[in-house]
N, C-alpha and C positions, 0 to 999 in steps of 0.2 A: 897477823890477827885472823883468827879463825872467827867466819861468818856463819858456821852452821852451828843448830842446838842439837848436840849426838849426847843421848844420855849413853855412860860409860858401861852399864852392864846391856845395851842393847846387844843384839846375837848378829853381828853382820859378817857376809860372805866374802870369798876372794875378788875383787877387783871389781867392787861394786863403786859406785860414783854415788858421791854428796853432794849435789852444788850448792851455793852458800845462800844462805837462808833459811832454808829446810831443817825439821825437827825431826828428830829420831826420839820417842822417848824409851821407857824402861823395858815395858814389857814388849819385843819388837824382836820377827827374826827375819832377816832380807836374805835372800838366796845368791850366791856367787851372780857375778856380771849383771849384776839390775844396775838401773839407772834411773836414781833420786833426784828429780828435777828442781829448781829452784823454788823457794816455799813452796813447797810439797806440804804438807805434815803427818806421818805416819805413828798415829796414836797405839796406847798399851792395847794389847791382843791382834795385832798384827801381824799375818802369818805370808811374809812374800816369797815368791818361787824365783827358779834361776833366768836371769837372761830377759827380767820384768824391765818397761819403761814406765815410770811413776810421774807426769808430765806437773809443768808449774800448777800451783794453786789447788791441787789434788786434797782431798780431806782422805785417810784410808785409815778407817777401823775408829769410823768416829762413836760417839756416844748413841746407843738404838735412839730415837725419836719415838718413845712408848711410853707412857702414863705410867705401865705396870714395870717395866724397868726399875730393878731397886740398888743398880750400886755393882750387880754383882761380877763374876769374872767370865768374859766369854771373848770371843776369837772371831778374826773375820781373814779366810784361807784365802789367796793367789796362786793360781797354778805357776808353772814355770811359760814362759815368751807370751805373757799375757801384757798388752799395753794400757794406760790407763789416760785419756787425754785429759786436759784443761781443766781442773772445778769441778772435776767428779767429787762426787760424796758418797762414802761406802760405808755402811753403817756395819757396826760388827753384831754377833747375836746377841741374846735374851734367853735366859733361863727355860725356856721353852724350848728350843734346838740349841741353843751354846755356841752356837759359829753361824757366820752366812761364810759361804762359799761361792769364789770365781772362780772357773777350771781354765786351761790352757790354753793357748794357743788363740785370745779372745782379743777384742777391740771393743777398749770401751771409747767412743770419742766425746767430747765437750758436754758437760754438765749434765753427764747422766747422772741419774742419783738410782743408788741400789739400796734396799733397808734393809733392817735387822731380818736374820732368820731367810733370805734367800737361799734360793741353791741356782747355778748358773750354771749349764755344761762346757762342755774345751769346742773348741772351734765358734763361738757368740762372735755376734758384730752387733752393738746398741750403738746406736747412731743419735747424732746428738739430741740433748734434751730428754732422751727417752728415760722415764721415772715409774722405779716399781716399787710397790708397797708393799710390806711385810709377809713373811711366810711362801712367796712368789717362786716355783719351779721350774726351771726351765733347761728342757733338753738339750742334746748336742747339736753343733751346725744351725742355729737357731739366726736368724735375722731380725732384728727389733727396727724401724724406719725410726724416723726425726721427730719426736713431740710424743711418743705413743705413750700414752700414761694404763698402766695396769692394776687391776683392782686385786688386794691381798687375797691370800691365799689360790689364785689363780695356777694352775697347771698347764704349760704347753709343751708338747711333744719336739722329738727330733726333728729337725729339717723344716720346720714351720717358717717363711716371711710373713711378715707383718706391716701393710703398707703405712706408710707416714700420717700420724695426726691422728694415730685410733686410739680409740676407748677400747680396753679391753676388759670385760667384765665378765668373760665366761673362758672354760676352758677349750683349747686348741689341739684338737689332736694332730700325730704326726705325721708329715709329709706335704702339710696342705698350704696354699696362700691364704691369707685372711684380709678383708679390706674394707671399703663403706659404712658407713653409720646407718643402722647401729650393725654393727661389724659381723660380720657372712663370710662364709666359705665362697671364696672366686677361684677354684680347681686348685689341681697339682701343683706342687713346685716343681716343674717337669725339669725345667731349666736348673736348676739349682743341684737337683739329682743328677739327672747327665753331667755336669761338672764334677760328680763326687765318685762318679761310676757305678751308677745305677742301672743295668739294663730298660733297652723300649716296654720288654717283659714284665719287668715288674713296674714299670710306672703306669703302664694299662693296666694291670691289676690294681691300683691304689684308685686308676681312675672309676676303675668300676666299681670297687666299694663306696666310694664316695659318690656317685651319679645314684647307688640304690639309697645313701643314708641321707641326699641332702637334694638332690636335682626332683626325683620321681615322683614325689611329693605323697610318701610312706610315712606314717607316724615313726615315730624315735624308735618303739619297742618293737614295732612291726619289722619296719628296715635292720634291726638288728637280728632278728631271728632269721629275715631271707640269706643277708651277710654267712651268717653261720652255719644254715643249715644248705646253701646253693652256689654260696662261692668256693671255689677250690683252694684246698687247703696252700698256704706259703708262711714264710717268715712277716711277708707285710701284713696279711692279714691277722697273723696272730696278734703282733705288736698291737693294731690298730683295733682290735676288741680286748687286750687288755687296757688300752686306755679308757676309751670307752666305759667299761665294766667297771673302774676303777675310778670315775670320774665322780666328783663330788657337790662341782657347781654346778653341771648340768655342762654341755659344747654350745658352740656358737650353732647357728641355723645359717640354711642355706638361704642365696640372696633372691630376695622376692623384688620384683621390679614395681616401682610404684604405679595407682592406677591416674 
């Protein structure tokens, strides 16, 4: 007796694992070698990559949580060696983008929830509990801590940590740590870089952009014209003024000590 719900036209890969209980429905493609955990449920417009862990109790490519939601057809993408732990809930997209997307090589662990219309880069670690709300971007290499809740539409850069228990309501540019309430720049991710093979070089360079945009105590427009017009040209410095320049909600502010 077969214990699992596999609807017959789902698209599934070579040597991928069902274990029993788990629903596969119609509209559904799993990538060779994943692995379908026990009650799983992998609803229509689910897009899985190769070599994915999809752990028990997992929702993926559930209904958006949107008012405006009418019914219609959209996708929620998994890269390939991306794992998904315990009672995540991964909403797929909404007529507005058509997919949220998980890129590669990610960890999602215990009861994250990701919503309609995400986009998440390859190398992500959300650590448990961590829940973000609709339209939410997030770069590569990206660290989420435990409980961190993110307000929609929110943008954070490559290589950002994020310490456990934050509100995030503004956007993150990249390279940096963020932490305390209400949530501040606490320096470099120097540590996180040096693991990924960043030179001392350029992490001094990201230090000192960010010591003129958040430490020196420069207005926002000010600190970004000294940025531009006195720091030496690089690769980090451009990224970190096209975010900047590009930023919608406004960046988080540097940490002020109370009095």
């Amino acid at each position: 007796m077969d214990l699992r719900n596999i609807h017959p036209e789902a698209k599934i890969g070579k040597n991928v694992t069902i274990e029993p209980f788990a629903t596969i429905e119609k509209d559904v493609v799993i990538g060779d070698n994943t692995w379908i955990g026990p009650n799983a449920c992998i609803m229509n417009g689910a897009r899985i990559g190769k070599n994915c862990q999809i752990h028990p109790g997992a929702v993926v490519s559930g209904t958006p949580q949107d008012l405006k939601f009418e019914g219609e057809e959209s996708t929620l993408e998994i890269g390939d060696n991306t794992i998904v732990r315990e009672f995540c809930t991964l909403n797929r997209g909404t007529k507005a983008n058509g997919t949220t997307k998980i890129g590669s090589n990610c960890l999602l662990m215990a009861y994250v929830h990701i919503a309609h219309d995400c986009e998440i880069g390859d190398h992500c670690v959300l650590a448990n509990n961590a829940t973000l709300a609709g339209h939410i971007i997030v770069g590569n290499w990206v660290t989420i801590g435990g409980k961190v809740a993110i307000h929609q539409f929110v943008k954070i850069g490559d290589h950002v940590m994020i310490g456990g228990g934050s509100l995030v309501r503004k956007d993150i540019p990249p390279y940096v740590k963020a932490a305390r309430e209400p949530l501040s720049y606490v320096g470099v991710n120097s540590i996180g870089l040096k693991r990924r093979g960043f030179s001392a070089d350029q992490i001094h360079r990201m230090q000192d952009i960010y010591r003129l945009l958040f430490v020196h105590g420069k207005n926002y427009n000010s600190a970004l014209e000294v940025i531009r017009e006195e720091v030496e040209t690089s690769d980090e410095k451009e990224r970190i003024l096209h975010f900047l320049e590009q930023s919608e909600r406004g960046v988080l502010k540097g940490f002020t000590a109370r009095k």
